[in-house]
CHARMM internal coordinates of N, CA and C (Angstrom, degrees):
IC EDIT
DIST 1 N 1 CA 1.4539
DIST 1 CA 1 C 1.5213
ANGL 1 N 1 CA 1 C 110.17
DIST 1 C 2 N 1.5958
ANGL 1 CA 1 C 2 N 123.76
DIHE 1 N 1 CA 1 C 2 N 136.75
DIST 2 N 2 CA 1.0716
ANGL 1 C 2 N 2 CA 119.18
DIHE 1 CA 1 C 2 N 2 CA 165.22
DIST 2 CA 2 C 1.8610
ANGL 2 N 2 CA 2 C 126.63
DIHE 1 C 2 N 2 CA 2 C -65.03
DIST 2 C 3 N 0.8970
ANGL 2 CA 2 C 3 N 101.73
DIHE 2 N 2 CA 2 C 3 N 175.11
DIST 3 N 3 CA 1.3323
ANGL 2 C 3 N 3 CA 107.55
DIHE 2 CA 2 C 3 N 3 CA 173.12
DIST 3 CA 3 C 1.6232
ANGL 3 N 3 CA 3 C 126.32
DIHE 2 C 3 N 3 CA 3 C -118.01
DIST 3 C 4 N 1.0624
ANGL 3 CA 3 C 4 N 110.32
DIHE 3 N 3 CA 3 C 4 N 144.13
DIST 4 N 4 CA 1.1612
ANGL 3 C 4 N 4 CA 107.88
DIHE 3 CA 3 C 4 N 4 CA 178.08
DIST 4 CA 4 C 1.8607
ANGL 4 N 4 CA 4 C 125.36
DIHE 3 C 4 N 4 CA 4 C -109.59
DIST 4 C 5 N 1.5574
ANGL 4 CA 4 C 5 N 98.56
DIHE 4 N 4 CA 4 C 5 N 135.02
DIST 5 N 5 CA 1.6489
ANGL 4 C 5 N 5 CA 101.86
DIHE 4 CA 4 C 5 N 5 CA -163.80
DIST 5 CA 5 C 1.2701
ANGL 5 N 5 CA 5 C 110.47
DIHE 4 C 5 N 5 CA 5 C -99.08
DIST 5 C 6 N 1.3914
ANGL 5 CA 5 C 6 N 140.89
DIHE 5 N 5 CA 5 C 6 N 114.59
DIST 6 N 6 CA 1.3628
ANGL 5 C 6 N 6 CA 128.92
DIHE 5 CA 5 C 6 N 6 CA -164.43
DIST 6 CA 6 C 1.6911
ANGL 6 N 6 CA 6 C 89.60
DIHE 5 C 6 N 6 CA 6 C -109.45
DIST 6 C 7 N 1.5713
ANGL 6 CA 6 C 7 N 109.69
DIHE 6 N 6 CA 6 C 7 N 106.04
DIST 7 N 7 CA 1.2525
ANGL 6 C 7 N 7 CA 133.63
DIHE 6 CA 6 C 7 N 7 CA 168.34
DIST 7 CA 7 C 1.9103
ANGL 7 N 7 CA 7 C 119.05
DIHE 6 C 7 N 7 CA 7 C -67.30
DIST 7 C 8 N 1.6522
ANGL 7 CA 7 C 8 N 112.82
DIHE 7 N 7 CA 7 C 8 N 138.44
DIST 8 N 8 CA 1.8567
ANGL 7 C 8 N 8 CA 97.55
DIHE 7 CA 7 C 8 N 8 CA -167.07
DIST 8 CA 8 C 1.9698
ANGL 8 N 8 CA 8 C 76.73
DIHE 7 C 8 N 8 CA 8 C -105.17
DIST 8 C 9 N 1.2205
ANGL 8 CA 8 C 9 N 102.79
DIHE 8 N 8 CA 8 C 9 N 122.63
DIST 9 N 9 CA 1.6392
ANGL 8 C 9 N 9 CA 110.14
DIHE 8 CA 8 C 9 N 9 CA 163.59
DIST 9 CA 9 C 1.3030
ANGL 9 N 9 CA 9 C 118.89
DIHE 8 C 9 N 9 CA 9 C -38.00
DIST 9 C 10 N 1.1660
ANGL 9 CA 9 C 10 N 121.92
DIHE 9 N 9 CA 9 C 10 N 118.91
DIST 10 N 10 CA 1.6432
ANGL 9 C 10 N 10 CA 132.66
DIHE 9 CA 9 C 10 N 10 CA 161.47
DIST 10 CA 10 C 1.2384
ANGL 10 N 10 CA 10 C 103.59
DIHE 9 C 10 N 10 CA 10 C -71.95
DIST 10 C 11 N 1.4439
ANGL 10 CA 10 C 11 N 132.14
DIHE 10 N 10 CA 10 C 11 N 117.62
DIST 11 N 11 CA 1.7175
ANGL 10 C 11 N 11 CA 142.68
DIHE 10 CA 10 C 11 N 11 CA 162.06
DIST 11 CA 11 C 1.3567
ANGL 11 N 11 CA 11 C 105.38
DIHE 10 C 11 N 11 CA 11 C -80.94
DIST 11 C 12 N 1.2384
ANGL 11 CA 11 C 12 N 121.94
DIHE 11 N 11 CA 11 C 12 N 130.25
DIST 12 N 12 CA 1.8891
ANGL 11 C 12 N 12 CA 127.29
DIHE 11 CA 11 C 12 N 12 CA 172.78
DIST 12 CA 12 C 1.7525
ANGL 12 N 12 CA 12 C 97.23
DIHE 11 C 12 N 12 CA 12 C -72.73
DIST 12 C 13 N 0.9833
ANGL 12 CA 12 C 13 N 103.75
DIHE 12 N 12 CA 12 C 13 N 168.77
DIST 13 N 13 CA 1.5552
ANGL 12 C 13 N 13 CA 108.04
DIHE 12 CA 12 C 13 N 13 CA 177.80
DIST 13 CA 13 C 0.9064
ANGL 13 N 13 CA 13 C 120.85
DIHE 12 C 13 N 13 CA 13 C -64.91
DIST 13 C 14 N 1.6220
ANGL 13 CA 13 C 14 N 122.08
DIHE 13 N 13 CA 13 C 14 N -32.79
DIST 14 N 14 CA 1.3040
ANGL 13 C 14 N 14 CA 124.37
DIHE 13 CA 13 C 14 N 14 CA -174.75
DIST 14 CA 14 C 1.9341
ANGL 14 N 14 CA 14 C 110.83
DIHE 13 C 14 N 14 CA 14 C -72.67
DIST 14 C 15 N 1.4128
ANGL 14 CA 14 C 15 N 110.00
DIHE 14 N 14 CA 14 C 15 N -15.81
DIST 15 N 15 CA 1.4915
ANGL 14 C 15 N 15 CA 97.57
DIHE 14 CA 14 C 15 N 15 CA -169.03
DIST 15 CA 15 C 1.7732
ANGL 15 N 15 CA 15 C 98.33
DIHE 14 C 15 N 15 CA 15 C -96.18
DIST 15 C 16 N 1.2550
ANGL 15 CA 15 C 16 N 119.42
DIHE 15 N 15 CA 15 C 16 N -10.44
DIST 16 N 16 CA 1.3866
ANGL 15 C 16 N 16 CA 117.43
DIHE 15 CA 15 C 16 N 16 CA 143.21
DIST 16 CA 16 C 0.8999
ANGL 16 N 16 CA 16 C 157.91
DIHE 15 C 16 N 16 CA 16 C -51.62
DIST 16 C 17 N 1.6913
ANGL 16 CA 16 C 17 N 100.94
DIHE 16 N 16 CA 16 C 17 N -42.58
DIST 17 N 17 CA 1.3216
ANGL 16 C 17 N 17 CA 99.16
DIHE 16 CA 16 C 17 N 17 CA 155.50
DIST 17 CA 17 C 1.5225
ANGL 17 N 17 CA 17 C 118.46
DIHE 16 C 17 N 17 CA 17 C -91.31
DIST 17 C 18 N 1.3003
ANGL 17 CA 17 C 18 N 116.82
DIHE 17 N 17 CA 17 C 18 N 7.34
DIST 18 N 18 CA 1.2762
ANGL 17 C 18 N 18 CA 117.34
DIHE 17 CA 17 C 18 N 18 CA -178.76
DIST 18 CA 18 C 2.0736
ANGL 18 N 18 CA 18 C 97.93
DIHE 17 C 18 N 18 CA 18 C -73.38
DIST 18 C 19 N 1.4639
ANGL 18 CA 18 C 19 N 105.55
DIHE 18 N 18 CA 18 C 19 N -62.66
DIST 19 N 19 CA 1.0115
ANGL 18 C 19 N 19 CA 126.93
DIHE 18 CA 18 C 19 N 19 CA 164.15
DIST 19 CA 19 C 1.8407
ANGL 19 N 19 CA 19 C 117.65
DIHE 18 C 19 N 19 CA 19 C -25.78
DIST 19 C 20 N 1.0939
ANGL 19 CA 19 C 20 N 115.33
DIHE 19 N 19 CA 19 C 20 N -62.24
DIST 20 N 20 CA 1.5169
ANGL 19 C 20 N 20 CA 117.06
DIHE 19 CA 19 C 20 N 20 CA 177.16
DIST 20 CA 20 C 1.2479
ANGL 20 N 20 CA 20 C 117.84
DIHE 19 C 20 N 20 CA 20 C -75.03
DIST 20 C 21 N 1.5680
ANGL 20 CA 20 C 21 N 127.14
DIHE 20 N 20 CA 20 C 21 N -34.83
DIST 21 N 21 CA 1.4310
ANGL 20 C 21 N 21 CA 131.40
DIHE 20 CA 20 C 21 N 21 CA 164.27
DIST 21 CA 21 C 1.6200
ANGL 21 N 21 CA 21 C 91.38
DIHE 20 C 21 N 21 CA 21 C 105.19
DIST 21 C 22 N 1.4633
ANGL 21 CA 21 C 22 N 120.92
DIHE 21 N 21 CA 21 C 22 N 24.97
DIST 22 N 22 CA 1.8185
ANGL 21 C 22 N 22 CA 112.72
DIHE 21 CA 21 C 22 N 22 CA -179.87
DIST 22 CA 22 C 1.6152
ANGL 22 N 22 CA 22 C 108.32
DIHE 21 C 22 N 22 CA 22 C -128.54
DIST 22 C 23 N 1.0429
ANGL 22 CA 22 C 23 N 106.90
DIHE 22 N 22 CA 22 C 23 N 145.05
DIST 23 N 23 CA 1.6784
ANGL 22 C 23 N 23 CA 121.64
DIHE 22 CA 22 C 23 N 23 CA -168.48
DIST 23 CA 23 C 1.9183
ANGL 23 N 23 CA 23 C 90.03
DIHE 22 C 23 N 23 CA 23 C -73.88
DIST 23 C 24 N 1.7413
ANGL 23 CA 23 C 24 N 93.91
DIHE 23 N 23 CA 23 C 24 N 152.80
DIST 24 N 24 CA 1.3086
ANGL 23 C 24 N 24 CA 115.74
DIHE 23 CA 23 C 24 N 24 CA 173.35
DIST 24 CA 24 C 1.3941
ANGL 24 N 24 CA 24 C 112.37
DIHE 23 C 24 N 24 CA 24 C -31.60
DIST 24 C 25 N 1.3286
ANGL 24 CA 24 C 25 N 120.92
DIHE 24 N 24 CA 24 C 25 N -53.59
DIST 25 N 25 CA 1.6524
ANGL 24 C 25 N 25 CA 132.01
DIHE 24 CA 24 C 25 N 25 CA -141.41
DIST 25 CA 25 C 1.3871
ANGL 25 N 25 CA 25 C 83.43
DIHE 24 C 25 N 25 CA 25 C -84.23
DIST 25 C 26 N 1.4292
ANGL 25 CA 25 C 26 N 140.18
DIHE 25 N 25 CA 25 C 26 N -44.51
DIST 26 N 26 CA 1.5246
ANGL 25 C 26 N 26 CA 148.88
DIHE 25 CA 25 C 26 N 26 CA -170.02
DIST 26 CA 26 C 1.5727
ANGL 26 N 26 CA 26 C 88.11
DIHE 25 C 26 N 26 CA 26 C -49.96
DIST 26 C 27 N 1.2128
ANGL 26 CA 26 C 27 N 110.48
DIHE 26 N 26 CA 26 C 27 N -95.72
DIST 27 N 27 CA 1.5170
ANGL 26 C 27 N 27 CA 129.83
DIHE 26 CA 26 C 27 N 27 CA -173.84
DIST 27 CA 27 C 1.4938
ANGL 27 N 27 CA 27 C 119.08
DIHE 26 C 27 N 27 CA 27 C -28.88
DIST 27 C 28 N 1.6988
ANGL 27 CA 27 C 28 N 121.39
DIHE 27 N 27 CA 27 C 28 N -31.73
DIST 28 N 28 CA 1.1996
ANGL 27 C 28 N 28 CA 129.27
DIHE 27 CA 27 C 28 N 28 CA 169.51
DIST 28 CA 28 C 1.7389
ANGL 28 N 28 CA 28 C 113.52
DIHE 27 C 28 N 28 CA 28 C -63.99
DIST 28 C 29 N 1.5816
ANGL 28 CA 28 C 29 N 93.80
DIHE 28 N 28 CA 28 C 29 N -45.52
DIST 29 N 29 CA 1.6377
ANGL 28 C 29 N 29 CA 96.15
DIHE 28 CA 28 C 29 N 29 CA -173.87
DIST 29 CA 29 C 1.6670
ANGL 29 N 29 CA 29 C 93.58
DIHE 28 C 29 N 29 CA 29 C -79.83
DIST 29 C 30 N 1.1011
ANGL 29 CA 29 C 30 N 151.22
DIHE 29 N 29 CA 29 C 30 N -42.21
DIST 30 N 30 CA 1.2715
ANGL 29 C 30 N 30 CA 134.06
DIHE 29 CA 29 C 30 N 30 CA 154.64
DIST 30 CA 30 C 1.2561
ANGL 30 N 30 CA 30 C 125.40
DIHE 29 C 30 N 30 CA 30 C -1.50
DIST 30 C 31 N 1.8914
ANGL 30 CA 30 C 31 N 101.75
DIHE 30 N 30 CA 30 C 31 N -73.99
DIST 31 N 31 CA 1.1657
ANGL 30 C 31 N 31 CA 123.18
DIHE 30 CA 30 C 31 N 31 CA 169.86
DIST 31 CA 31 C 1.5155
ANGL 31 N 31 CA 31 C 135.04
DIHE 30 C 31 N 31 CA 31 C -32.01
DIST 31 C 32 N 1.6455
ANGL 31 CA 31 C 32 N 99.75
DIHE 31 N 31 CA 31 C 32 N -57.01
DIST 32 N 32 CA 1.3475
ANGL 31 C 32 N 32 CA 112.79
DIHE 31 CA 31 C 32 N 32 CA -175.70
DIST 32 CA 32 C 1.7084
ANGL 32 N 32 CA 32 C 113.81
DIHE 31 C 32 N 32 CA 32 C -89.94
DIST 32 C 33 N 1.4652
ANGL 32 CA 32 C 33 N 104.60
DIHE 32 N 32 CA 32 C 33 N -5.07
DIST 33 N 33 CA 1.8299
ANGL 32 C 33 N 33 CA 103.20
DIHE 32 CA 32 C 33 N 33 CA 158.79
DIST 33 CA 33 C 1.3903
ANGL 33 N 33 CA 33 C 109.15
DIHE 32 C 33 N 33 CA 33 C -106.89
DIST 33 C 34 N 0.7333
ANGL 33 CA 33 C 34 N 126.59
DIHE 33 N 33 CA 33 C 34 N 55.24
DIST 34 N 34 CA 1.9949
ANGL 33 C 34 N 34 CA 144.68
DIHE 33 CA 33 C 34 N 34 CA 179.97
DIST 34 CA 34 C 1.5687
ANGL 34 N 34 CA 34 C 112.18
DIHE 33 C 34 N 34 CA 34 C 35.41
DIST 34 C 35 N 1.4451
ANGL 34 CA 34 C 35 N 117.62
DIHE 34 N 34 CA 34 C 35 N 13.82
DIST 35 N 35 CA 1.8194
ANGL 34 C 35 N 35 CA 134.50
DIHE 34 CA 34 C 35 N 35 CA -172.10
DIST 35 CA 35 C 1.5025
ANGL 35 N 35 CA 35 C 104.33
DIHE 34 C 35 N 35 CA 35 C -79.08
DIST 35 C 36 N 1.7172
ANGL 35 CA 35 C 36 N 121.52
DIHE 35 N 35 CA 35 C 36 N -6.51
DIST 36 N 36 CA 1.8705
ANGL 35 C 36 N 36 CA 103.12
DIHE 35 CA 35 C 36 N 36 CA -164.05
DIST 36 CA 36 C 1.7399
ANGL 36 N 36 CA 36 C 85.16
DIHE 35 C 36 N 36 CA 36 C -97.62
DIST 36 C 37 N 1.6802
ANGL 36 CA 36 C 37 N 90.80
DIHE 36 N 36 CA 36 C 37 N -172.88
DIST 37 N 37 CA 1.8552
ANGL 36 C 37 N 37 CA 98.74
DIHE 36 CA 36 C 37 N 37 CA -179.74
DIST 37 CA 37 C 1.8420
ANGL 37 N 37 CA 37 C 78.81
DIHE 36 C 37 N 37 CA 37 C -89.25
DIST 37 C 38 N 1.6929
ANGL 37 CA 37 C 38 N 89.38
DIHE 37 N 37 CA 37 C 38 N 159.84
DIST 38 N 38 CA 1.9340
ANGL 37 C 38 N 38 CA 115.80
DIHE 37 CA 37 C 38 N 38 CA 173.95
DIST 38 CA 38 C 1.3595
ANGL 38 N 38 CA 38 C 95.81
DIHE 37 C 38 N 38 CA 38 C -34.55
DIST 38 C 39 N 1.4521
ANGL 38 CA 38 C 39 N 145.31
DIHE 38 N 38 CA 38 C 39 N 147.85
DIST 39 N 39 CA 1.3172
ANGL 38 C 39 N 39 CA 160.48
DIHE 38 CA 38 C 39 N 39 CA 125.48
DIST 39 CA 39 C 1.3473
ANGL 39 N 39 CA 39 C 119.71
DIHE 38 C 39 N 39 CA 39 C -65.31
DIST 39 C 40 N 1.4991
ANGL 39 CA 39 C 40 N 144.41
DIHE 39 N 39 CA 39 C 40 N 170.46
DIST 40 N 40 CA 1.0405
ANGL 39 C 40 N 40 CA 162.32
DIHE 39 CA 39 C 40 N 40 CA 107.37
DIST 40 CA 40 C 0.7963
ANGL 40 N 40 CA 40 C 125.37
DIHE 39 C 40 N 40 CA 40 C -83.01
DIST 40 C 41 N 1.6564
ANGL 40 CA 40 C 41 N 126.87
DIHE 40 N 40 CA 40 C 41 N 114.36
DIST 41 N 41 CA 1.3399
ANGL 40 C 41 N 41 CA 140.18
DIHE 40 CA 40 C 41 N 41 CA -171.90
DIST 41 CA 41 C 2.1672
ANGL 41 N 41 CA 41 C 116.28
DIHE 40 C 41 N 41 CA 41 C -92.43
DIST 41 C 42 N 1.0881
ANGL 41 CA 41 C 42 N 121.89
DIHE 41 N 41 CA 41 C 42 N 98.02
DIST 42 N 42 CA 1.2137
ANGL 41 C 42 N 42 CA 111.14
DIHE 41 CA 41 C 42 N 42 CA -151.40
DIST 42 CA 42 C 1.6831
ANGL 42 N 42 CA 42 C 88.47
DIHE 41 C 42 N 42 CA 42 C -86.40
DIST 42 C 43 N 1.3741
ANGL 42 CA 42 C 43 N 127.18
DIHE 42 N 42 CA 42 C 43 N 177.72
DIST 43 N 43 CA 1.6995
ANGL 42 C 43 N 43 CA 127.31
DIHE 42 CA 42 C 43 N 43 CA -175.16
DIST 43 CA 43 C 1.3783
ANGL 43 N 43 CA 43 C 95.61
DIHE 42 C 43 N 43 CA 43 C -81.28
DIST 43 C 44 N 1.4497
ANGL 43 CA 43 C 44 N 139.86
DIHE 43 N 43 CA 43 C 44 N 10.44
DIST 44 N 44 CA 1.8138
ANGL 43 C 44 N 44 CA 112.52
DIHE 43 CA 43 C 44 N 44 CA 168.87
DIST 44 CA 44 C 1.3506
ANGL 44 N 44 CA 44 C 82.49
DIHE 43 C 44 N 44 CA 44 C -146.58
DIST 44 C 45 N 1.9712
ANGL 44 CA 44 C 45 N 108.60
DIHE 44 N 44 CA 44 C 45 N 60.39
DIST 45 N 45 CA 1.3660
ANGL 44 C 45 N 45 CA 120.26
DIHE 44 CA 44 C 45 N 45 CA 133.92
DIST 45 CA 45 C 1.6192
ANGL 45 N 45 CA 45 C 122.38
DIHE 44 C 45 N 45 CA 45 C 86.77
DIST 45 C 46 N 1.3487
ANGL 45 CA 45 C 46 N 102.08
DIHE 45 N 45 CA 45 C 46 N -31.91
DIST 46 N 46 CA 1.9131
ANGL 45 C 46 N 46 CA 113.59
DIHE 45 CA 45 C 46 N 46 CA -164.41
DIST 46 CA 46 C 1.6450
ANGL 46 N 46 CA 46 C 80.53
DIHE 45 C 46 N 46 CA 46 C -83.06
DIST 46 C 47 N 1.4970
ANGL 46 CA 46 C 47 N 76.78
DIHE 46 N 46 CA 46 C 47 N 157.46
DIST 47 N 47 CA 1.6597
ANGL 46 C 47 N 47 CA 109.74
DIHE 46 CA 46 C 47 N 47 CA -178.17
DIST 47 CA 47 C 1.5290
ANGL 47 N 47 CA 47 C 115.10
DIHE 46 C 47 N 47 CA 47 C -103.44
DIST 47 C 48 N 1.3496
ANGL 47 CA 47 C 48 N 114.38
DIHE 47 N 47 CA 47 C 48 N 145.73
DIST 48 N 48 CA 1.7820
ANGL 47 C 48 N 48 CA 108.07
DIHE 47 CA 47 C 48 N 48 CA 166.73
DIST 48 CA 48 C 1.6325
ANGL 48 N 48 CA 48 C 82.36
DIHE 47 C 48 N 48 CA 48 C -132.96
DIST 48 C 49 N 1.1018
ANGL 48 CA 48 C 49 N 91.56
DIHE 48 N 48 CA 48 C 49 N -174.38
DIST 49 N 49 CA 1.5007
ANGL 48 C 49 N 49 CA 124.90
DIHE 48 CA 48 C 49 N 49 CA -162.09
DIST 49 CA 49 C 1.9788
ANGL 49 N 49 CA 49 C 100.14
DIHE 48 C 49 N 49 CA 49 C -162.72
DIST 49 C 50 N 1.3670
ANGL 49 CA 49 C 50 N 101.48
DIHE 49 N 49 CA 49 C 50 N 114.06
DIST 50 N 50 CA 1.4844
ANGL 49 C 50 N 50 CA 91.59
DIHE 49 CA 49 C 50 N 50 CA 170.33
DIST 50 CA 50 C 2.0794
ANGL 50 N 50 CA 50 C 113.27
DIHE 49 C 50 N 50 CA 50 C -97.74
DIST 50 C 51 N 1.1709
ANGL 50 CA 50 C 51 N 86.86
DIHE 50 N 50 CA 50 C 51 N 159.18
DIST 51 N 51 CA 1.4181
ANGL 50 C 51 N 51 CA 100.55
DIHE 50 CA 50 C 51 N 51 CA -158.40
DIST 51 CA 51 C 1.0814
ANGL 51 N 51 CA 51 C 108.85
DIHE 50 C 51 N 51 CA 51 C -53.35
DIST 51 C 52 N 1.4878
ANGL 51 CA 51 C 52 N 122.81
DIHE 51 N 51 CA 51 C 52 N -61.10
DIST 52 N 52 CA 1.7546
ANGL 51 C 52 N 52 CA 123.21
DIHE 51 CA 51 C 52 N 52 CA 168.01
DIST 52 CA 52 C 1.8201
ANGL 52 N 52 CA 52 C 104.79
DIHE 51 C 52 N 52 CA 52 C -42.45
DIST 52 C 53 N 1.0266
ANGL 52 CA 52 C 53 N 113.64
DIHE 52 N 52 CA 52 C 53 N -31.02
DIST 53 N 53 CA 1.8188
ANGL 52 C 53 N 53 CA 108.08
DIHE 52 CA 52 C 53 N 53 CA 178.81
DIST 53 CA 53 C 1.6200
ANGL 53 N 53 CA 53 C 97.26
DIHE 52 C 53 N 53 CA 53 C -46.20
DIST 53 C 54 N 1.4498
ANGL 53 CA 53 C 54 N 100.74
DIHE 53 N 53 CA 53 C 54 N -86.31
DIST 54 N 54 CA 1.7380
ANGL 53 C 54 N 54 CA 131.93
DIHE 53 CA 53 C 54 N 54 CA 164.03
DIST 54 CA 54 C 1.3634
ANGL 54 N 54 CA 54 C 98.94
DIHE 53 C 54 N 54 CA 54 C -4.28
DIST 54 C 55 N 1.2551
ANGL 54 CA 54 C 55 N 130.76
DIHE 54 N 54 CA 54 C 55 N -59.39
DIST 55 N 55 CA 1.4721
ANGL 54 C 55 N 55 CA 121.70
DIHE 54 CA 54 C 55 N 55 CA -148.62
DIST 55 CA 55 C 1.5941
ANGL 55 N 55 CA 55 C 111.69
DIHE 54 C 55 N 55 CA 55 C -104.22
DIST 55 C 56 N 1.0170
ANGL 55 CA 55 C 56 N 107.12
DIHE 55 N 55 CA 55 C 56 N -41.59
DIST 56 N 56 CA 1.7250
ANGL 55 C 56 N 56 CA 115.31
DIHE 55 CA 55 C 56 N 56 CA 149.45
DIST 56 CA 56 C 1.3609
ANGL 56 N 56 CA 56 C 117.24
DIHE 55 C 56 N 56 CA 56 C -36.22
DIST 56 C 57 N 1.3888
ANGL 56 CA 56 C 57 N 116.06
DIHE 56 N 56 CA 56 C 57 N -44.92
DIST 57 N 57 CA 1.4014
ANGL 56 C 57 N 57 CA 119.62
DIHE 56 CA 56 C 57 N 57 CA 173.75
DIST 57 CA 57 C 1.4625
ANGL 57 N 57 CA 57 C 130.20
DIHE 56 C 57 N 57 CA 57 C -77.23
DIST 57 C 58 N 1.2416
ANGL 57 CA 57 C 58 N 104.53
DIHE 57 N 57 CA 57 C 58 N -37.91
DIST 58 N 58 CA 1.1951
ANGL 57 C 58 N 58 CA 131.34
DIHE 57 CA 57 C 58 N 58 CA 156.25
DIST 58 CA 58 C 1.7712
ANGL 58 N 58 CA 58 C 118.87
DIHE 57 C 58 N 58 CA 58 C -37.50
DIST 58 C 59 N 1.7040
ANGL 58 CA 58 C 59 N 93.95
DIHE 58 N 58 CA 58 C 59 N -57.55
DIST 59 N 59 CA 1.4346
ANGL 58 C 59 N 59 CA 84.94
DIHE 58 CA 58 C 59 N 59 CA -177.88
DIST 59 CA 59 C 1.7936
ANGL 59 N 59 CA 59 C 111.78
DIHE 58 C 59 N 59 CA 59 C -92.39
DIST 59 C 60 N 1.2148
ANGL 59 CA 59 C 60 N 130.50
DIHE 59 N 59 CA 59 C 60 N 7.02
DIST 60 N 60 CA 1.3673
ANGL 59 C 60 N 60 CA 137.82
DIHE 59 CA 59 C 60 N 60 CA 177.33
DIST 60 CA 60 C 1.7328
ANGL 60 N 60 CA 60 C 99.75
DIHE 59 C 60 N 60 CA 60 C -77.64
DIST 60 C 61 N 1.6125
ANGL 60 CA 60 C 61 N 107.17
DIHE 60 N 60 CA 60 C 61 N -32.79
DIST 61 N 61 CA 1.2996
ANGL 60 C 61 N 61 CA 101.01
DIHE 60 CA 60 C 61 N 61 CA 173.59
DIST 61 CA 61 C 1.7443
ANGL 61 N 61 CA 61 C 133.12
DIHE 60 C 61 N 61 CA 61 C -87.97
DIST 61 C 62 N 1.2829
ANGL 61 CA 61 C 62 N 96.78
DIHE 61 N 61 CA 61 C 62 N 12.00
DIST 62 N 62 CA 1.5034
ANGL 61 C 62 N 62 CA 103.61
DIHE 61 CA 61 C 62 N 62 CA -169.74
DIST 62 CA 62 C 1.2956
ANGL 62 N 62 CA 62 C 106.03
DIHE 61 C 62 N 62 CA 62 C -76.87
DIST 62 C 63 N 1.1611
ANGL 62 CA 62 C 63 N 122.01
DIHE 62 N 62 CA 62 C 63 N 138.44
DIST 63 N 63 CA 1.2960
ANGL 62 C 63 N 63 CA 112.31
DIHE 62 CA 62 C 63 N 63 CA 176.25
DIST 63 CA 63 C 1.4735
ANGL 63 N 63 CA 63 C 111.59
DIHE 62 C 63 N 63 CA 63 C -112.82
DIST 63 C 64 N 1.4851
ANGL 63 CA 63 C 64 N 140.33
DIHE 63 N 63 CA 63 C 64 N -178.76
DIST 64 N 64 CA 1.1655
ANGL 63 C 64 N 64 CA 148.78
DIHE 63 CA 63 C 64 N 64 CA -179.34
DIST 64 CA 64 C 1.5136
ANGL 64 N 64 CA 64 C 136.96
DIHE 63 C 64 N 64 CA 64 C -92.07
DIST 64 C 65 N 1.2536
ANGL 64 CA 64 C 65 N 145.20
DIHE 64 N 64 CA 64 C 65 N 95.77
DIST 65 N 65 CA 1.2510
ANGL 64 C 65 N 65 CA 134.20
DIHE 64 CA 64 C 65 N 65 CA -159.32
DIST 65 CA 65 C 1.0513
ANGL 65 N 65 CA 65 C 137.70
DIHE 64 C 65 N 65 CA 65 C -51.42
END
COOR INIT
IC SEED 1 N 1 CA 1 C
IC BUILD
């Protein structure tokens, strides 16, 4: 029987920030004060972000009404 691989989506940067509604330069300074979700840094530089990262983060930021 084969197996089955349940893969966590890599997001490109751009559907992140599409996703959060904040320009590159936002998300960089994020980045570099330890505030963005985990990155993946691939060797020609671009970033992913996997989706369970994203959403974990997502909900650490929710706040309460």
């Amino acid at each position: 029987m084969g197996r089955t691989v349940v893969r966590d989506a890599l997001m490109e940067l751009e559907e992140v920030l599409d996703e959060l509604g904040v320009a590159k330069s936002t998300f960089y300074h994020w980045k570099a004060t330890g505030r963005a979700p985990r990155t993946i840094k691939y060797p020609n530089g671009s970033l992913r972000v996997r989706r369970s990262v994203l959403d974990k983060w997502l909900s650490e930021h929710e706040e309460n009404a």
